[in-house]
C-alpha positions as CSV (number, residue, x, y, z in Angstrom):
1,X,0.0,0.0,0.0
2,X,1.4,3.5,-0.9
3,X,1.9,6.2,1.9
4,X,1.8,9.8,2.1
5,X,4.8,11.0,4.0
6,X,2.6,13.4,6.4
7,X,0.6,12.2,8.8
8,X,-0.9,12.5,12.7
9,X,-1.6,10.2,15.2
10,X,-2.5,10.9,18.8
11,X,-3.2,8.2,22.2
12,X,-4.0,8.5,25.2
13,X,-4.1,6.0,28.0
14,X,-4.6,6.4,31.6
15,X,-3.5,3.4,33.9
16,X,-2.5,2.1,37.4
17,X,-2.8,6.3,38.1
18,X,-0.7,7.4,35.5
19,X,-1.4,9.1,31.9
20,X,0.6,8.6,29.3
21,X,-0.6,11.0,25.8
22,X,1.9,10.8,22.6
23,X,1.3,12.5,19.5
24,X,3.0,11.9,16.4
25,X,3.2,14.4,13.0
26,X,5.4,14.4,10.1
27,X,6.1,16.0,6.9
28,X,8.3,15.2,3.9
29,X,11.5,14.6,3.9
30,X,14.7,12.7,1.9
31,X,15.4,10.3,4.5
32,X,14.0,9.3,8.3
33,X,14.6,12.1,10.5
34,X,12.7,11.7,14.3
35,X,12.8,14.2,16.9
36,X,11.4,13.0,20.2
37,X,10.8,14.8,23.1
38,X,9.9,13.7,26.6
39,X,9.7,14.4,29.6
40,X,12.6,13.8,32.3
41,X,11.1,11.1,33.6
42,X,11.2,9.1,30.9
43,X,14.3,10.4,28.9
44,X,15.6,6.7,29.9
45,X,13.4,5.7,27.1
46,X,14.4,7.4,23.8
47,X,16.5,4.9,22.4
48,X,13.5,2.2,22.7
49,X,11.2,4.6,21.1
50,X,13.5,5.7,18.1
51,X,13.8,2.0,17.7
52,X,10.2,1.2,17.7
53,X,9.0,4.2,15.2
54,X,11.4,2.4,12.8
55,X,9.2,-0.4,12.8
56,X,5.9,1.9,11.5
57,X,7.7,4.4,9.0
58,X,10.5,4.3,7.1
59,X,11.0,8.1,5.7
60,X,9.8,11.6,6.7
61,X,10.2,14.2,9.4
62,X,8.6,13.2,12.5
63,X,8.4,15.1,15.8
64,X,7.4,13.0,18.8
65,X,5.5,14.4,21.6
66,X,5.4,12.7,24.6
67,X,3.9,13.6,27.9
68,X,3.4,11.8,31.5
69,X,1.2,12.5,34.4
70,X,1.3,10.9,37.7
71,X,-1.8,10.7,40.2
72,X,-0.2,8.1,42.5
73,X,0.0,9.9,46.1
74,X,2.5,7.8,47.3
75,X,5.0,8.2,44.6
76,X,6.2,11.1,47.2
77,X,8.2,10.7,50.1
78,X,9.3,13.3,52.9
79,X,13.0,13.3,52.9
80,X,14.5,15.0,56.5
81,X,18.3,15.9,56.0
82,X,19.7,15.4,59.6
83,X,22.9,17.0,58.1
84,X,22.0,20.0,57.3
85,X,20.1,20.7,59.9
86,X,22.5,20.0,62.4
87,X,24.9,22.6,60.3
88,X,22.3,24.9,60.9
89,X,22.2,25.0,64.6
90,X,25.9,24.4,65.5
91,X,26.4,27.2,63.2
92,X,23.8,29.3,64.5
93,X,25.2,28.5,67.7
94,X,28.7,29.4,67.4
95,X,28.1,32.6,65.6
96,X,25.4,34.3,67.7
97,X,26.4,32.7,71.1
98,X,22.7,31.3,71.5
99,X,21.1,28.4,73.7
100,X,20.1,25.6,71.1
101,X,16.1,26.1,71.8
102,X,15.0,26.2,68.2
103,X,11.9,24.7,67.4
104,X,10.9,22.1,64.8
105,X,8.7,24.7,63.0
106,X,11.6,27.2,62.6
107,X,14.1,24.6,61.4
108,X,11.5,23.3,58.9
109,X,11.5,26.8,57.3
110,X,15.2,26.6,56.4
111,X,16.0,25.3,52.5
112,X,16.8,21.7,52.1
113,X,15.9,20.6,55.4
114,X,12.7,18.5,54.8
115,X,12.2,18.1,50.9
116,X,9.3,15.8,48.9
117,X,11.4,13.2,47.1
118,X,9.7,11.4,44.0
119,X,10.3,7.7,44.4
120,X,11.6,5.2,41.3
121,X,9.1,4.4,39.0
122,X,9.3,0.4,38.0
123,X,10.7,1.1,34.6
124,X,9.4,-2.3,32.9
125,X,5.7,-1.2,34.7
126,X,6.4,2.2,32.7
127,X,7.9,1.2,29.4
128,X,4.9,-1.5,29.3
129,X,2.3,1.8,29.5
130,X,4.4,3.5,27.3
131,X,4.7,1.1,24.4
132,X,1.2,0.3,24.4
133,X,-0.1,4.2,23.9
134,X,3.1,4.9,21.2
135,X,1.9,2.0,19.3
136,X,-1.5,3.0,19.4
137,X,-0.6,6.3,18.6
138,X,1.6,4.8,15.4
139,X,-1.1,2.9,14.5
140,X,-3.6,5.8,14.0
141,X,-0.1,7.8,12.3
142,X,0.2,4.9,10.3
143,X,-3.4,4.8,9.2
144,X,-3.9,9.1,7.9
145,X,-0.7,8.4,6.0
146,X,-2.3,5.0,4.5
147,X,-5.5,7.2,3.6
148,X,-3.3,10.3,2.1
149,X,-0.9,7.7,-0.2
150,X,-4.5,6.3,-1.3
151,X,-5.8,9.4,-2.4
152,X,-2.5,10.5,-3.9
153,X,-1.9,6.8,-5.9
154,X,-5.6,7.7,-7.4
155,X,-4.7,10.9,-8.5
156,X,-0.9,10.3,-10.1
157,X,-2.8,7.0,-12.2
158,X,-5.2,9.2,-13.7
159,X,-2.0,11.8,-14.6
160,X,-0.5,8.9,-16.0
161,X,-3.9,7.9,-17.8
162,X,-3.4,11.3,-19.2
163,X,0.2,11.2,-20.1
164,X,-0.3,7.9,-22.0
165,X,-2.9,9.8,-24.5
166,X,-0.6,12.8,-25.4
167,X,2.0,10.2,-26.0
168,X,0.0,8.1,-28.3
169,X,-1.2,11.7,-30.5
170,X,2.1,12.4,-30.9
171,X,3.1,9.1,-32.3
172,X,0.0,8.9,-34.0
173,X,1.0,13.0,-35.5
174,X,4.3,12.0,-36.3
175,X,3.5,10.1,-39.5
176,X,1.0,13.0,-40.8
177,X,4.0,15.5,-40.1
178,X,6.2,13.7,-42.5
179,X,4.1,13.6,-45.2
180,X,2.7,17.3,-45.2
181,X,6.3,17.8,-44.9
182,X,6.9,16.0,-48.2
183,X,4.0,17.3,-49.9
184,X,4.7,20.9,-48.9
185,X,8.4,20.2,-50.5
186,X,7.1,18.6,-53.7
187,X,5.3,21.4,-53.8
188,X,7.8,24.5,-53.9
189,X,10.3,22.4,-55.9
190,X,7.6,22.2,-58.5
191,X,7.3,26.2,-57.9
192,X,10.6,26.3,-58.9
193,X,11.4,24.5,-61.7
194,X,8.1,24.7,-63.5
195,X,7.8,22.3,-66.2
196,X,11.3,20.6,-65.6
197,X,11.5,17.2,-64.7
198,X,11.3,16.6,-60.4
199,X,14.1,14.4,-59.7
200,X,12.6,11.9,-56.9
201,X,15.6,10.5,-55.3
202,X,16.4,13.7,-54.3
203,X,12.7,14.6,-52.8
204,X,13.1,11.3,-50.9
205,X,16.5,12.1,-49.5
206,X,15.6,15.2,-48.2
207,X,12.5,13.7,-46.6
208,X,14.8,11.0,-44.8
209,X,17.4,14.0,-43.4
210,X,13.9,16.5,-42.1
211,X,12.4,12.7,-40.8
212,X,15.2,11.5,-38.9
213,X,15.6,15.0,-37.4
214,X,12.1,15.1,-36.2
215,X,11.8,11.1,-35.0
216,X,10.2,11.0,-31.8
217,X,10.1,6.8,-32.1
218,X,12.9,5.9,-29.3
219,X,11.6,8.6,-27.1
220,X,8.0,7.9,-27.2
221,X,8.5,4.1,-26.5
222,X,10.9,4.8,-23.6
223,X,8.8,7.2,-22.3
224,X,5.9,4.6,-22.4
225,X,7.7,2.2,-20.9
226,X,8.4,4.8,-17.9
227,X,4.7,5.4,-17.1
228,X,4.1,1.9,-17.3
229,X,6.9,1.3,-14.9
230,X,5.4,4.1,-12.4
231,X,2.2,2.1,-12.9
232,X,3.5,-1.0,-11.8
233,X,5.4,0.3,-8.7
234,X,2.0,2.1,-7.6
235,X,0.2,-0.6,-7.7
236,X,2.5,-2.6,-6.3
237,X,2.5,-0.6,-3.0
238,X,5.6,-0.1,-0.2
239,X,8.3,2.2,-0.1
240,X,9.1,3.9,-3.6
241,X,9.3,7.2,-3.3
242,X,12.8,7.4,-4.5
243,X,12.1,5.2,-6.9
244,X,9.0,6.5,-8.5
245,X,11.2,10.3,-8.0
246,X,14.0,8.5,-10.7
247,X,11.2,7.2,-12.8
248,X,10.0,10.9,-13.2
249,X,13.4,12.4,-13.6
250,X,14.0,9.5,-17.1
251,X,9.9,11.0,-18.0
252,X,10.9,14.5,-18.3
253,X,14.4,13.6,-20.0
254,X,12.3,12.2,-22.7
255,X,9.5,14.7,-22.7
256,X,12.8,17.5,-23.5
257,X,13.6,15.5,-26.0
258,X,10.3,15.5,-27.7
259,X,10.1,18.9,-27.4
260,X,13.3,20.2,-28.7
261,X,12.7,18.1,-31.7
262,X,9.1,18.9,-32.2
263,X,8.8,21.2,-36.0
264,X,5.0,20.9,-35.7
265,X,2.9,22.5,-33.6
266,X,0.1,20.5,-32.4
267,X,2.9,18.0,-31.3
268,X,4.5,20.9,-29.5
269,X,1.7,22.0,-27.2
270,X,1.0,18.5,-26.7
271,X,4.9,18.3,-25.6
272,X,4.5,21.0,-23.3
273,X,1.1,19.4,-21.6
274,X,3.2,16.4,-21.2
275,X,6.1,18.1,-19.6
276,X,3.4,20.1,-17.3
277,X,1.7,16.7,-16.1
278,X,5.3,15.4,-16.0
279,X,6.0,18.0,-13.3
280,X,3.1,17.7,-11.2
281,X,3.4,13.8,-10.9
282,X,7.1,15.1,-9.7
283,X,5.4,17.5,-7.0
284,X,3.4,14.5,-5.7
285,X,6.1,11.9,-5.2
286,X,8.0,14.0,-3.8
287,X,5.3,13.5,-0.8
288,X,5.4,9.6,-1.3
289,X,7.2,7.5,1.8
């Protein structure tokens, strides 16, 4: 199945007190390029989740948003740091020459004495949360790009549809170009010698040096076999992109060709249709995983 290169996916889950949301958006891009970011408590992860995106896409920009919330009470613990505190009074002490009567309440308000600790989290318990909502949230990424690639498969077959009709007129023109070209010759040489004797060998030479300049043959059957090619690789679904982008590049080789060699003009502007549709089949792969 083709697939667009942009796409958005979002999950949510809320376990065991915790709340895990990730969203995932991408654009187009040459190769795979992932930003995550997450929060502290779960930088431990990246790695796993860089490896595990690799699994759903293959090329694009993706940013990562990741986001944890924690309900559990008793992930918080009062910490008391007998240290410091006794610093504080045999400091105190010394300095202002004062009886050690401070009270609980008034040591409390110094910093660092008692502080709320967060406890450790049981990573696998964690990861386990985490891995189920990113793959959610990949599967519903996975699925907008599905739909775009779907939509944009549809649309590049019925360019190439289109392509394969100019090519056939101009094939089809080629034939009738040639022999208005001869008539049209015949025609002034007669002009100019008038009642002499037209020598036909050299009517038919010149006809061979104006048809060989204007043959489109080679070009036209390459370039058929391109769109056929493109075709095939659409229909055949997965990652071709960059292959479908080469394809393009040998289509509008060709289509130059035809057009620098085009003498007629009804093959011309159907050249420079071809070229046009050429271009925007370009534009769209270009958004192709």
């Amino acid at each position: 199945m083709i697939k667009s290169m942009t796409g958005f996916g979002r999950c949510e889950i809320e376990e065991d007190n915790r709340k895990i949301t990730v969203e995932i958006k991408s654009v187009n891009h040459r190769y795979l390029d992932v930003n995550v970011k997450l929060p502290k408590k779960l930088s431990f992860f990246e790695s796993a989740v860089r490896n595990l995106i690799k699994e759903y896409i293959q090329r694009g920009k993706v940013d990562i948003f990741i986001t944890c919330e924690d309900f559990n009470e008793a992930n918080f613990s009062l910490k008391y740091n007998e240290e410091l505190a006794g610093e504080y009074l045999q400091q105190m002490a010394e300095h202002f020459q004062l009886e050690n009567d401070i009270r609980v309440s008034t040591l409390s308000r110094y910093p660092d004495v008692f502080i709320m600790e967060e406890q450790d989290n049981d990573e696998e318990e964690l990861w386990a949360l985490l891995e189920k909502t990113l793959r959610n949230a990949c599967e519903a990424f996975v699925e907008t790009r599905e739909k775009e690639g779907e939509n944009l498969k549809t649309d590049l077959l019925n360019k190439l549809d289109e392509m394969i009709g100019y090519v056939d007129f101009i094939e089809d023109r080629s034939p009738i170009v040639m022999k208005e070209y001869r008539e049209r010759l015949e025609t002034k040489v007669k002009e100019i010698l008038e009642d002499k004797q037209m020598d036909d060998a050299r009517i038919a030479t010149e006809v061979t040096i104006f048809a060989d300049k204007i043959c489109v043959d080679e070009e036209t059957v390459r370039l058929k076999s391109h769109i056929e090619a493109m075709k095939a690789a659409l229909t055949g679904g997965g990652t071709v992109g960059r292959k479908l982008d080469f394809i393009a590049q040998e289509m509008n080789r060709e289509a130059n060709t035809i057009l620098s060699k085009a003498s007629d003009l009804a093959i011309s502007d159907t050249g420079i249709n071809l070229k046009t549709d050429i271009e925007k089949v370009r534009e769209q792969i270009q958004n192709i995983e």
